[in-house]
C-alpha positions as CSV (number, residue, x, y, z in Angstrom):
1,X,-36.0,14.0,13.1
2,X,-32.3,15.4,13.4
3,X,-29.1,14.4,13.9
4,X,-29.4,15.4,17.8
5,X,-31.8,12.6,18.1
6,X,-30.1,9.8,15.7
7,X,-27.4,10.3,18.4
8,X,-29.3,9.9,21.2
9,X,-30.7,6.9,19.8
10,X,-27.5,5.2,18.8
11,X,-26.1,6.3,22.3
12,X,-29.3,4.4,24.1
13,X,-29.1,1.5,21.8
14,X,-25.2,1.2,22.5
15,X,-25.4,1.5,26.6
16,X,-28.4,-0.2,26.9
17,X,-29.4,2.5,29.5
18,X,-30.9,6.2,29.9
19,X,-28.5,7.2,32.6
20,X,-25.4,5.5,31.1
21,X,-26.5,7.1,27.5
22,X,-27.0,10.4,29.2
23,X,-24.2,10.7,30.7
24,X,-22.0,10.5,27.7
25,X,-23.9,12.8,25.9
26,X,-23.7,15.5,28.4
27,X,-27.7,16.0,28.8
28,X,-30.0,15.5,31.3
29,X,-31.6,12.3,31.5
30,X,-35.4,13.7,31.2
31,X,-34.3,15.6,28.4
32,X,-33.1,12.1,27.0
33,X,-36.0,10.4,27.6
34,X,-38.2,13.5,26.0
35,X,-36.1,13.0,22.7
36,X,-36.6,9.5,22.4
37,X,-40.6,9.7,22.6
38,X,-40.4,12.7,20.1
39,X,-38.3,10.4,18.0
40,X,-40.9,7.5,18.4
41,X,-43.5,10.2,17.6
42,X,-42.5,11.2,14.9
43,X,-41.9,7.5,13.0
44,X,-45.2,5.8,14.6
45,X,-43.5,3.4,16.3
46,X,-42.1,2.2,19.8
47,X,-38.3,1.8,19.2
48,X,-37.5,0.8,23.1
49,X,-39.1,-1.8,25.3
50,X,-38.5,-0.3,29.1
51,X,-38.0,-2.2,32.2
52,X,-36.2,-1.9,34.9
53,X,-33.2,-3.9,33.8
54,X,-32.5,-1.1,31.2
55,X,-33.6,-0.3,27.3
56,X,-33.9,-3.2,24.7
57,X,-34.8,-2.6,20.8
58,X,-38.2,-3.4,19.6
59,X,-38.2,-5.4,16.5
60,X,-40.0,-2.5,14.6
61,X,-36.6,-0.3,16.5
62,X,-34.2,-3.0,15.2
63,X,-35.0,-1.9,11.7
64,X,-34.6,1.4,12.6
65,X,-31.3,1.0,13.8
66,X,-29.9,-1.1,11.4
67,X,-30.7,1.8,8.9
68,X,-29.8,4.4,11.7
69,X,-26.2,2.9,11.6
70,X,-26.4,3.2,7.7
71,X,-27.2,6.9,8.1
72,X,-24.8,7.6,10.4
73,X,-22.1,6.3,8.6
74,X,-23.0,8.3,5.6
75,X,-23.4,11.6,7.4
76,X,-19.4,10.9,8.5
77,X,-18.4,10.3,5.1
78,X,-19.9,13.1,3.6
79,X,-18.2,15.4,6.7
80,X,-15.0,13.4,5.9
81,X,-15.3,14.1,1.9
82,X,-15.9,17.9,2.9
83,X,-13.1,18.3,5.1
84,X,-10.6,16.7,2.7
85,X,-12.2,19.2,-0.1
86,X,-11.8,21.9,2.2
87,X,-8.3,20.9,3.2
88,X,-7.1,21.5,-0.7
89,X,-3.3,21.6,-0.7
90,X,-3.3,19.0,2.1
91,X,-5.1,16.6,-0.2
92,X,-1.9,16.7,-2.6
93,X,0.2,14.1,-1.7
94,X,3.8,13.9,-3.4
95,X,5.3,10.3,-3.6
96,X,8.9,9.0,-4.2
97,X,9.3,5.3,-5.4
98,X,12.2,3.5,-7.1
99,X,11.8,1.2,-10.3
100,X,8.4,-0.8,-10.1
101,X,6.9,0.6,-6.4
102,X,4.1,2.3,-8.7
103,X,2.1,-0.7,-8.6
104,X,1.6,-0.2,-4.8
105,X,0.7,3.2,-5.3
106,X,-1.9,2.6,-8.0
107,X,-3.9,0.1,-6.8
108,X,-3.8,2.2,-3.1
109,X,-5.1,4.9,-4.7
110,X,-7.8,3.0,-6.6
111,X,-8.4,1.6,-3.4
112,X,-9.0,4.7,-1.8
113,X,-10.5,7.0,-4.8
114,X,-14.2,6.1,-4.9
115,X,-14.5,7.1,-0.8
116,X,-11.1,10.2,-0.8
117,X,-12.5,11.9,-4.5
118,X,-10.4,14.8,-3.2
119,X,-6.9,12.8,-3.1
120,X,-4.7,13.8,-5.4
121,X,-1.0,11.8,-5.7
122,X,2.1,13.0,-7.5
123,X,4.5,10.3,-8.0
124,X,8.2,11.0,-8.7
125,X,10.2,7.9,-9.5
126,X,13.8,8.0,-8.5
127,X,16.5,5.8,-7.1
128,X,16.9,5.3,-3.3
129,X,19.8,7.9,-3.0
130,X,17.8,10.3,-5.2
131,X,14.5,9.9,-3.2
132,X,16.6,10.6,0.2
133,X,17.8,14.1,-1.4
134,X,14.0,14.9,-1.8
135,X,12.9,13.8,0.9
136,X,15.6,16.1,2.9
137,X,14.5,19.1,0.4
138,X,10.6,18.8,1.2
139,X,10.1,17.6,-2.6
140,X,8.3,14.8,-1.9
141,X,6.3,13.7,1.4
142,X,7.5,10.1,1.8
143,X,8.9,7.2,-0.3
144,X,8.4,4.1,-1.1
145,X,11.8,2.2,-1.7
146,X,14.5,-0.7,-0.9
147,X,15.9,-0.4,2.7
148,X,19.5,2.4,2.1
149,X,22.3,1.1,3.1
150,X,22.7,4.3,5.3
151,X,19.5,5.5,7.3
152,X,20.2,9.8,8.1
153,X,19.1,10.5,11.3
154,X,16.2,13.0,10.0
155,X,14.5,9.7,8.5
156,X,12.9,6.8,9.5
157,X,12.2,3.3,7.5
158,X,9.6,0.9,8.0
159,X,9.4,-2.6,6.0
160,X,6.1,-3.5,4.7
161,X,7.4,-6.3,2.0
162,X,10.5,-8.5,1.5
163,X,11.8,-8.9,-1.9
164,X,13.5,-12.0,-3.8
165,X,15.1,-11.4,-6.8
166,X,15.8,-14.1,-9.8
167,X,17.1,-14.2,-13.1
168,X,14.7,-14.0,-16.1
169,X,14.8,-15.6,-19.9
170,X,12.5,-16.1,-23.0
171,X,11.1,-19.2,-22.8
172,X,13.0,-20.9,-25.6
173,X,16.0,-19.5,-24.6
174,X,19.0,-21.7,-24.5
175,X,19.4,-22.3,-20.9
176,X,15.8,-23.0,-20.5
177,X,16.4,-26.2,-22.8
178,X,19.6,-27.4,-20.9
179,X,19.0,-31.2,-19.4
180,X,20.8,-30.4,-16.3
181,X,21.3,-27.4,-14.2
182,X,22.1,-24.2,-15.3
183,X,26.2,-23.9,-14.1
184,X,27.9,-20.2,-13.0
185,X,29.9,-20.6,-15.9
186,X,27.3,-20.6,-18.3
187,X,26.0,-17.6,-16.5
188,X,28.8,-15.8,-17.6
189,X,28.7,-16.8,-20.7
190,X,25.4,-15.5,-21.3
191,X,24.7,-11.9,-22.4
192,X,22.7,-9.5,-19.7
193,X,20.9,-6.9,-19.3
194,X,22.0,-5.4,-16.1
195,X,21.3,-2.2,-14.0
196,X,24.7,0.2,-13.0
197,X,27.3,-1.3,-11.0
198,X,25.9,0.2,-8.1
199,X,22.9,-1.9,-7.7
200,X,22.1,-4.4,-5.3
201,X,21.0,-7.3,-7.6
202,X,24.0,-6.7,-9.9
203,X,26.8,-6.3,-7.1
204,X,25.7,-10.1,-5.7
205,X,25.5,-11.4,-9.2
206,X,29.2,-10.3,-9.7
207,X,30.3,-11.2,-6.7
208,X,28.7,-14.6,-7.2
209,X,30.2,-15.3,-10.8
210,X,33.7,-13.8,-9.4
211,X,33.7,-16.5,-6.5
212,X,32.5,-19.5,-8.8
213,X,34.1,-18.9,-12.0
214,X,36.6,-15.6,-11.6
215,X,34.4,-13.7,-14.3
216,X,32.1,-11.1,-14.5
217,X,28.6,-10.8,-16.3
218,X,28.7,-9.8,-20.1
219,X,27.1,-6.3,-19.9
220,X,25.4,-5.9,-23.5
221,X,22.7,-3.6,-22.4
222,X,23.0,-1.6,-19.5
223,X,19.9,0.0,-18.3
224,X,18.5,1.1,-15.0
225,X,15.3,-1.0,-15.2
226,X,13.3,2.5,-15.3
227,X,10.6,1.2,-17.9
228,X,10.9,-2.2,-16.9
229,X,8.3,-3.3,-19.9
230,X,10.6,-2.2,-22.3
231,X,13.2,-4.0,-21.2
232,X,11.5,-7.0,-20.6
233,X,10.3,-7.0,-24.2
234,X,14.1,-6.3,-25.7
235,X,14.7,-9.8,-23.2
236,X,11.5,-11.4,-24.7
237,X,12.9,-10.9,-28.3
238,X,16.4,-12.0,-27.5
239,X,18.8,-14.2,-25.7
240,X,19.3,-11.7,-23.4
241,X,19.1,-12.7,-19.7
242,X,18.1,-9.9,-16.7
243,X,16.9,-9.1,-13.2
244,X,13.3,-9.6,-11.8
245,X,11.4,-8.9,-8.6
246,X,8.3,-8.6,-7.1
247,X,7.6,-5.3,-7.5
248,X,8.3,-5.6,-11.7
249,X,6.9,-9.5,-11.9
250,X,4.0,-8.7,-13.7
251,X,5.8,-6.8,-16.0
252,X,7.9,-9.8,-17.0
253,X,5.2,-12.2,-17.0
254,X,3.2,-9.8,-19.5
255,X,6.4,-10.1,-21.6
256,X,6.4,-14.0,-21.2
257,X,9.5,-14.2,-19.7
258,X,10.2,-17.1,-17.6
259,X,12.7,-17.9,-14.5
260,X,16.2,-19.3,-14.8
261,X,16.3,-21.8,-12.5
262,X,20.0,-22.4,-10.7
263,X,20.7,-24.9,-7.9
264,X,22.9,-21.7,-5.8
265,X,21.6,-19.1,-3.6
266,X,22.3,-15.9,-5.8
267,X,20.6,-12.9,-4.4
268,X,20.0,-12.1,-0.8
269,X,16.0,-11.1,0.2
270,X,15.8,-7.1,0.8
271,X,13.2,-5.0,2.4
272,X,10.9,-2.6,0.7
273,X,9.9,0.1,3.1
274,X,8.3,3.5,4.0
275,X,10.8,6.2,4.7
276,X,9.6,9.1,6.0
277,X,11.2,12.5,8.0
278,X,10.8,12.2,11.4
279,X,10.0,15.6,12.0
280,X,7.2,16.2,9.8
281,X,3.2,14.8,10.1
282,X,1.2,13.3,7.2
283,X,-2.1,15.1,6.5
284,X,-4.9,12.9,7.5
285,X,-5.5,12.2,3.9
286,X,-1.7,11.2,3.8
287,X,-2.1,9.0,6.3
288,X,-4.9,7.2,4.4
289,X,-3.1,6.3,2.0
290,X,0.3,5.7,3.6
291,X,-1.9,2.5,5.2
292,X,-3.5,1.8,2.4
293,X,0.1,1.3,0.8
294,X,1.1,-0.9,3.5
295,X,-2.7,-3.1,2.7
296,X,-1.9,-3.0,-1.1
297,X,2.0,-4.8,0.2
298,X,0.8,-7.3,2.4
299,X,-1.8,-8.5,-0.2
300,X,0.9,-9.0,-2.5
301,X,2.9,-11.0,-0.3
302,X,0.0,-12.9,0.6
303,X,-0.4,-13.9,-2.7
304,X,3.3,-14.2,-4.1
């Protein structure tokens, strides 16, 4: 048996008909019908009962071609594993993500590793303005990161997650053990650690402690969140208060922090996105795991 006749087999079973199968394989239809009884030779067995209403499986040829299928897909993969080997530099893909956008990347690529062995990812982490530059440069092939404020017309964005952002504590920190609801003034009188002035989730936390109480945040720490696990432990050990997202959740809950609940609507939802050039192609292999990215968000939102 060889492939020639696994895929005239699959193409009978699939149209149901000689003529029909023929056709799409480009060969005659006695030469068709010539490589199905060599393929029936050759295992023992009739695969096809024939009538005039078409071809229908035997049982003995619905065991066949339940492993047939099995074959088939194997012989694909193994083409597909070959051409990503062969492809080399095209298997190298280069990644830009803010602050906590790893975690997408990661469990993508484990996602993907066991069937793509040839993939390799480089990861740069940088903030939004910083991955645009690289992304203008050619450093890195697309990014992973909040929606810019500005969009340059050489790039496109594509949301695959919406974000909330809350306040974090210890758990026995002194506005967790308040009977009544945490107040913007006691906000402000709380110590932070808080990303650069800059930031999204610190510009609506000013603004919203300017409007209720005309103060700003006590800055004691001020970090930009890029090993969120450290800081996270510094809050864990202290009365420090902070920032915390999706993307860095697991981080904090690792750390035992704990949300700071407030009865106001601090921070406005933002979307994570792709952002890609417009004039430039993913390798196939790219592609893979562009998607797989996208999976890896949706499952988290699913389950947030």
């Amino acid at each position: 048996m060889n492939l020639n006749h696994l895929t005239y087999f699959l193409s009978v079973v699939d149209h149901g008909m000689l003529n029909r199968a023929a056709m799409e394989l480009g060969i005659s239809q006695p030469a068709l019908t010539k490589a199905i009884r060599r393929l029936e030779e050759e295992l023992g067995c009739t695969l096809f009962h024939r009538s005039s209403h078409g071809m229908e499986l035997t049982e003995l040829g619905q065991e066949f071609y339940l492993r047939a299928r099995t074959l088939e897909a194997r012989y694909n993969d193994v083409m597909s594993d070959m051409g990503d080997l062969k492809a080399g530099a095209n298997s190298k893909i280069r990644l830009g993500v803010t602050t906590g956008g790893e975690h997408f990347v990661t469990r993508a690529y484990a996602a993907l590793i066991e069937t793509r062995p040839a993939l390799q990812v480089v990861v740069k982490v940088a903030q939004t303005n910083g991955l645009v530059d690289m992304l203008e440069s050619g450093e890195v092939d697309f990014a992973i990161t909040p929606h810019p404020a500005f969009v340059p017309e050489f790039l496109r964005f594509s949301s695959i997650f919406q974000e909330e952002t809350w306040i974090v504590g210890r758990a026995g920190h002194p506005l967790q053990q308040l009977d009544h609801s945490v107040s913007a003034s006691e906000l402000a009188d709380s110590n932070w650690v808080l990303p650069s002035s800059e930031l999204p989730g610190r510009m609506q936390l000013e603004r919203f402690l300017k409007t209720h109480c005309r103060s700003r945040p006590r800055v004691a720490f001020q970090s930009e969140y890029g090993s969120p696990g450290l800081i996270y432990e510094l809050i864990a050990s202290s009365d420090l208060l902070g920032l915390c997202n999706h993307r860095v959740k697991p981080l904090a809950d690792m750390a035992g922090l704990v949300p700071v609940r407030t009865p106001f609507k601090i921070f406005e939802p933002r979307l994570i996105g792709i952002l890609m050039r417009k004039d430039r192609q993913l390798p196939p292999i790219g592609m893979l795991l562009h998607d797989e990215i996208r999976q890896q968000a949706n499952t988290s939102r699913s389950s947030s």
